[in-house]
C-alpha positions in Angstrom: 196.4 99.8 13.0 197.5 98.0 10.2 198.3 94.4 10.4 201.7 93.2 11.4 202.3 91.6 7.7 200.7 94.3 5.8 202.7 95.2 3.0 204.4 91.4 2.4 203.5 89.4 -0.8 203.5 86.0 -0.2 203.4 83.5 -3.9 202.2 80.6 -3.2 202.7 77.3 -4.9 201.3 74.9 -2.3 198.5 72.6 -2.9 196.1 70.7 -0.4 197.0 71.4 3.4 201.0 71.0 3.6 201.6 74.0 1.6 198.9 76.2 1.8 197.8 76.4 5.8 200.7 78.3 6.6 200.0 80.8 4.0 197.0 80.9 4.9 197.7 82.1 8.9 200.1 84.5 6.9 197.6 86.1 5.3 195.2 86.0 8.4 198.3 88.4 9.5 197.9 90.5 6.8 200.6 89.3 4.0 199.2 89.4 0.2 199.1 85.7 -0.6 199.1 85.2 -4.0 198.4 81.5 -5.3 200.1 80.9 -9.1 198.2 77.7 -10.4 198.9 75.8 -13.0 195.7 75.7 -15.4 194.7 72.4 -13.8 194.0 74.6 -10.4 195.1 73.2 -6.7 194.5 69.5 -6.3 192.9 70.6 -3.3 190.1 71.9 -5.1 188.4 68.9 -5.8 185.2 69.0 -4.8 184.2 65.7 -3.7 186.5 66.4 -0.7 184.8 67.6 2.2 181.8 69.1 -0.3 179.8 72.2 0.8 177.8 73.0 -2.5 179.9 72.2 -5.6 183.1 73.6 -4.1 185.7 71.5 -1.8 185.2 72.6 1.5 189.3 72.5 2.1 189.8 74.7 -0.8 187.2 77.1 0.9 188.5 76.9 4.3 192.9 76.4 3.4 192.4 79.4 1.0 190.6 82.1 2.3 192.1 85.7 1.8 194.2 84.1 -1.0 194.4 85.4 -4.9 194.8 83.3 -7.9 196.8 83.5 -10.8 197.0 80.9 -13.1 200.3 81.1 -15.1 201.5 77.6 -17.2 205.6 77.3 -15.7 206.4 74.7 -18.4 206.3 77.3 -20.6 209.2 80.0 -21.2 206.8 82.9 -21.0 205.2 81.9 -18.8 208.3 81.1 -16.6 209.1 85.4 -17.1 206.4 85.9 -16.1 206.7 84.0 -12.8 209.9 85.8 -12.3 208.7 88.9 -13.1 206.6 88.2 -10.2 209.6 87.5 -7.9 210.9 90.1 -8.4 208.3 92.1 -6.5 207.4 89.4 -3.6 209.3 88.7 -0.5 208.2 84.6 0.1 207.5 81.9 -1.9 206.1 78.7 -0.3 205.7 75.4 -2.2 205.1 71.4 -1.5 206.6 70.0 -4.3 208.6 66.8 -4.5 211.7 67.0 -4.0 213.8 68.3 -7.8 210.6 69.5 -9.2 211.4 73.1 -8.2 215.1 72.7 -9.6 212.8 71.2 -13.3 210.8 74.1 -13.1 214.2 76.4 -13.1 212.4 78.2 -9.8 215.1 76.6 -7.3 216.5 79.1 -4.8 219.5 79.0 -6.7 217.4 80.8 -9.8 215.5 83.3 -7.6 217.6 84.3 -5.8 219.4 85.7 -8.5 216.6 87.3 -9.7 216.0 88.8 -5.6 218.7 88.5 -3.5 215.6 89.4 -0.7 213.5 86.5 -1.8 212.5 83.6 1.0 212.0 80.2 -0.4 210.3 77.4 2.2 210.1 74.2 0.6 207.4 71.8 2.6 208.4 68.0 1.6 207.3 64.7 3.2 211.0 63.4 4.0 213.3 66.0 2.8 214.8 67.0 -0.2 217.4 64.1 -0.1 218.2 60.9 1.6 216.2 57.4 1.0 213.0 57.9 1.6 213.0 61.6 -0.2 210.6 60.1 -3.0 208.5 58.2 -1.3 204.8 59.6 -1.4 204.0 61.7 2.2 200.2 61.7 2.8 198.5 62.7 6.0 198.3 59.1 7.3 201.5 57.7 6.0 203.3 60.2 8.0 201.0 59.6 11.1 201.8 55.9 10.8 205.4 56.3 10.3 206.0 58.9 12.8 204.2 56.5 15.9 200.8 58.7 16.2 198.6 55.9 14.8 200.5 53.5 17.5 199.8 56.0 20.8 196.2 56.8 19.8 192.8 55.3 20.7 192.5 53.4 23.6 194.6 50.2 24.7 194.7 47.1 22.6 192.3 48.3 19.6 193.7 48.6 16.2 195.7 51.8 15.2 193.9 55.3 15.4 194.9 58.2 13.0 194.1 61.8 14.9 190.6 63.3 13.8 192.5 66.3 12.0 195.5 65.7 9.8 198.0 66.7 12.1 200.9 66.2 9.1 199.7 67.9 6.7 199.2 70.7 9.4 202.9 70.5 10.5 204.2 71.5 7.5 201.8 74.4 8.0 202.8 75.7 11.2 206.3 75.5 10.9 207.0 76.9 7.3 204.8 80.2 9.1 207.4 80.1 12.2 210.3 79.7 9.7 209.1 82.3 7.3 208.4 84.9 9.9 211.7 83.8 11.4 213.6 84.3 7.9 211.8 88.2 7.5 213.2 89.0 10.5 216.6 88.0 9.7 216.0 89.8 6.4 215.4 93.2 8.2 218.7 92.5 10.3 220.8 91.2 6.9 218.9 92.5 3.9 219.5 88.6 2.8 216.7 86.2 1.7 216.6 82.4 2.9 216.4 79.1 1.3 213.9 77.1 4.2 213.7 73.3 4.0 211.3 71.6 6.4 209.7 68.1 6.1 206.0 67.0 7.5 208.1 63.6 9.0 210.7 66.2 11.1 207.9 68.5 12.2 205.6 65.2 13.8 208.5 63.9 15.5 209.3 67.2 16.8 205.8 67.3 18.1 206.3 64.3 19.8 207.7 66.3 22.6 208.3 64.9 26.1 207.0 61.4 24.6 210.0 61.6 22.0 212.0 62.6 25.1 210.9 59.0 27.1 212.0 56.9 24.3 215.1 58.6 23.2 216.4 58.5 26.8 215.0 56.0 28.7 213.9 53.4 26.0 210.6 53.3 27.1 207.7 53.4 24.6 204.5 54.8 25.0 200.9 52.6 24.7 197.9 54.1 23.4 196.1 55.8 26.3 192.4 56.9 25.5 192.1 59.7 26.9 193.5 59.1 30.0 197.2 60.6 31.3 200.3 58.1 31.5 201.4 60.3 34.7 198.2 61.7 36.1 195.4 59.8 37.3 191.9 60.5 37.4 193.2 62.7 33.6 190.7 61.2 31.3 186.9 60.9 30.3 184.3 59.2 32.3 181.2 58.2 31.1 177.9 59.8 32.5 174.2 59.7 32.5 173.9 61.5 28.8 177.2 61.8 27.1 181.3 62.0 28.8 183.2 64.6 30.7 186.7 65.3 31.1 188.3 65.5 34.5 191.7 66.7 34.7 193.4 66.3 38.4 197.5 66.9 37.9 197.7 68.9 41.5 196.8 67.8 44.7 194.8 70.0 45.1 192.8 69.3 42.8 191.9 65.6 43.6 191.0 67.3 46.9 188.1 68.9 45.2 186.6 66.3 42.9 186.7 64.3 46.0 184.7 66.7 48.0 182.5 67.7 45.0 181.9 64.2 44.7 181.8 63.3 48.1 184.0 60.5 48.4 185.7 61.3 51.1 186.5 57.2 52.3 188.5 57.3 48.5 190.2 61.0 50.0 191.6 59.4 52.5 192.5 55.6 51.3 196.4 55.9 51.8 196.0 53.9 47.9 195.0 57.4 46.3 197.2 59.4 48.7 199.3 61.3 46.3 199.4 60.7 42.5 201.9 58.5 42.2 200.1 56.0 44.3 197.0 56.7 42.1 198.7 55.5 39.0 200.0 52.5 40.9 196.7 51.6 42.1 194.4 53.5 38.6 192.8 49.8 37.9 190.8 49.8 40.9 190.3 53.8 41.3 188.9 54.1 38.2 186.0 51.8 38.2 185.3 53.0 41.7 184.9 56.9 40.1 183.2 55.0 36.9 180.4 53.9 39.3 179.4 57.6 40.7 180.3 59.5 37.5 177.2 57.3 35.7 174.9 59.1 37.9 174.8 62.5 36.7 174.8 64.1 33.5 176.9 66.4 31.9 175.7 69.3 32.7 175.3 68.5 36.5 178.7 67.7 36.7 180.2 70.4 35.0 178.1 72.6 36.9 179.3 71.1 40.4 183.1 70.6 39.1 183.2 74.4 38.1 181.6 75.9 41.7 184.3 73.2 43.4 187.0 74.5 40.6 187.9 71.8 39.7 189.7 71.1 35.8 186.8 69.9 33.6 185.1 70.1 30.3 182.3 67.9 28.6 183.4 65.9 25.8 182.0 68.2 23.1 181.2 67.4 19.3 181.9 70.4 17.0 178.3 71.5 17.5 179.1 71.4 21.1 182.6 73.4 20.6 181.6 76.4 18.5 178.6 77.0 21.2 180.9 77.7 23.9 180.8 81.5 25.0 184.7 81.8 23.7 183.9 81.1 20.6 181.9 84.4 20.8 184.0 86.3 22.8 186.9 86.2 20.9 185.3 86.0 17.2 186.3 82.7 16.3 183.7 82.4 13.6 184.2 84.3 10.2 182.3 84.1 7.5 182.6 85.1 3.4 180.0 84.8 0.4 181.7 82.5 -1.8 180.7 83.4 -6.1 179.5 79.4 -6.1 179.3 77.7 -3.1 177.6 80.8 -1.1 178.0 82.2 2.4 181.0 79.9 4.1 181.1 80.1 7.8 185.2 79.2 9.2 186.8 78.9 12.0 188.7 82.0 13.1 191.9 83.6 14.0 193.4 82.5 16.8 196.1 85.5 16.6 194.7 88.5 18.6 196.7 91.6 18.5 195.7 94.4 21.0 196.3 97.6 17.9 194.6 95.6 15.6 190.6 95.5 15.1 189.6 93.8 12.3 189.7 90.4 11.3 190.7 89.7 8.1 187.9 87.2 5.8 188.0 86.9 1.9 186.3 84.6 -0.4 188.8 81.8 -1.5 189.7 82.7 -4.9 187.9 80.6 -8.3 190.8 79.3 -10.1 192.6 82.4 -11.9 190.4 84.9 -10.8 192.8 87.3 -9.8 195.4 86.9 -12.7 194.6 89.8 -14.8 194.5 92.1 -11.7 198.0 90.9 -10.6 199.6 91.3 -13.7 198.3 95.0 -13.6 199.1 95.9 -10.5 202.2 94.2 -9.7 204.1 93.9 -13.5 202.1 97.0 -14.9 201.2 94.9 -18.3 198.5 96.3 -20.3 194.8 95.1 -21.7 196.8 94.0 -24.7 199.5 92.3 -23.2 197.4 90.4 -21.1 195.3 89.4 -24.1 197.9 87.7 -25.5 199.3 85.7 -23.0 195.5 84.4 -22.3 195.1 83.4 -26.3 199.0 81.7 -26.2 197.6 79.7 -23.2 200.4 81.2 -21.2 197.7 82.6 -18.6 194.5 81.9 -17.8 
């Protein structure tokens, strides 16, 4: 069975993470991503970030299945040439600032003249107007602003960014849910879209129930570890050789880890009674369960948590992570041989689809690699042709 996006071209004029992740999970569904560079390349292929032999290892990994094109926009040909291209594709995803796109004449307002069908999602840090609309919008400035850095890491210590960068991923993840959103309204209407989502809108939309607390009740949220705000014992303990996780939200629950622990004076203290009363009383449960956790290891725990089925998990590295048995079961490993950097080993697909088999895994593209073959198969230019746009500069 084919995949569900088979058949969709995708042009993509993202850089980094905030405009190319969800293109990337696009193509992971099948969708012909096509990246048009300018001849600089992606400033996410700098390859002091994240290095993995010569190459950037966030190219390698944000770009996989992905073609390049290099075509110079500032130029007139080379802006017919761009539309040219629109003209044939269904999406086109970009994270410029905001009036760059209206500079470049590649606005909605242009393409869709061009393709009344075309879907434009614009990923920006703030917006595309209002006051802050120009400000610069890296990962951590939009952690900061948007209250991660103030709920993360443990109480009193200075502010934590998350390990991954969460907003730069937002901008991801909901330009994918708005672009599949905007087909499907295409195959009802046989109209394109014009999307506009910001990095700062899709953090404090993750915010969730937390965003919820404040907005409603005024009541703001302190940095928590890893332990729960409204479930105690939710958090790591430390052991013999490393931490594990316990997670106790039902009754039931605390039941077992007190009978797998055999604490069953703690059961029964009417202090720990229910979970309210636990996270009344967590500053003197805690050290109590601190003192018998330190007397195992990890694997002795998890093994005794587990038989007494009990929520757990040890408090894995990345070494740890990709040696659990899901990571095997459900091929969450890919690999490709890169033309410079050599074999790359990814994370996989978290999308499984019953009629569908095989996992999509190509090299990320060198910079232009793919613009001869594009112009061939999608604008049906010639040797010649193509010759001259690469000695006018126009293409690379």
């Amino acid at each position: 069975m084919n995949h569900p996006l088979k058949g969709v071209k995708v042009i993509e004029l993202g850089q980094i993470i905030a405009g190319t992740y969800g293109g990337q999970v696009l193509s992971d569904l099948g969708a012909e991503v096509i990246k048009v560079e300018t001849p600089n390349g992606d400033l996410g292929r700098i390859p002091s970030v994240a290095p993995i032999n010569g190459e950037s290892g966030l190219f390698l990994t944000f770009n996989r299945n992905k073609k390049s094109i290099v075509i110079d926009l500032k130029t007139d040909q080379g802006l017919e040439l761009f539309y040219e291209l629109v003209k044939k594709a269904d999406v086109v995803i970009d994270n410029f600032r905001p009036g760059v796109l209206k500079r470049l004449k590649i606005d909605y307002e242009v393409l869709s003249k061009i393709n009344q069908r075309i879907i434009q999602c614009s990923v920006t840090g703030y917006g595309e107007k209002g006051e802050y609309a120009n400000l610069p919008a890296l990962d951590i400035i939009i952690q900061s602003i948007t209250g991660y850095m103030a709920i993360t890491g443990e109480p009193d210590s200075a502010p934590v960014r998350t390990g991954i960068p969460l907003a730069d991923l937002s901008g991801g993840i909901f330009s994918c849910k708005a672009i599949l959103a905007a087909l499907y309204k295409r195959e009802k209407t046989g109209q394109g879209s014009s999307i506009n989502l910001s990095m700062f809108d899709g953090m404090l939309n993750l915010l969730t129930y937390l965003g919820t607390v404040w907005l409603t009740k005024g009541e703001l949220p302190v940095p928590p570890g890893s332990s729960h705000m409204y479930s105690v014992p939710w958090q790591a303990f430390k052991v013999s050789d490393g931490y594990v996780v316990i997670a106790t939200r039902q009754e039931v629950f605390w039941e077992r880890m007190c009978d797998a622990m055999d604490i069953e004076n703690v059961k029964i203290d009417q202090r720990f009674a229910t979970n309210p009363k636990r996270v009344e009383n967590r500053d003197i449960l805690i050290p109590i369960l601190e003192k018998i956790f330190i007397n195992k290891s990890v694997k002795e725990w998890i093994d005794l948590f587990r038989e007494y089925e009990v929520p757990c998990a040890p408090v894995n590295n990345l070494d740890g992570a990709f040696a659990e048995p899901p990571v095997a079961e459900r091929d969450m490993i890919v690999k490709y041989d890169h033309p410079t950097a050599g074999e790359i080993i990814l994370p996989g697909n978290p999308m499984k689809f019953s009629d569908v088999n095989e996992t999509i895994s190509t090299p990320a593209p060198t910079l232009g690699q793919h613009t001869k073959e594009i112009l061939i198969s999608m604008l049906g230019m010639d040797a010649g042709q193509i010759d001259k746009l690469i000695k006018s500069e126009i293409i690379k």
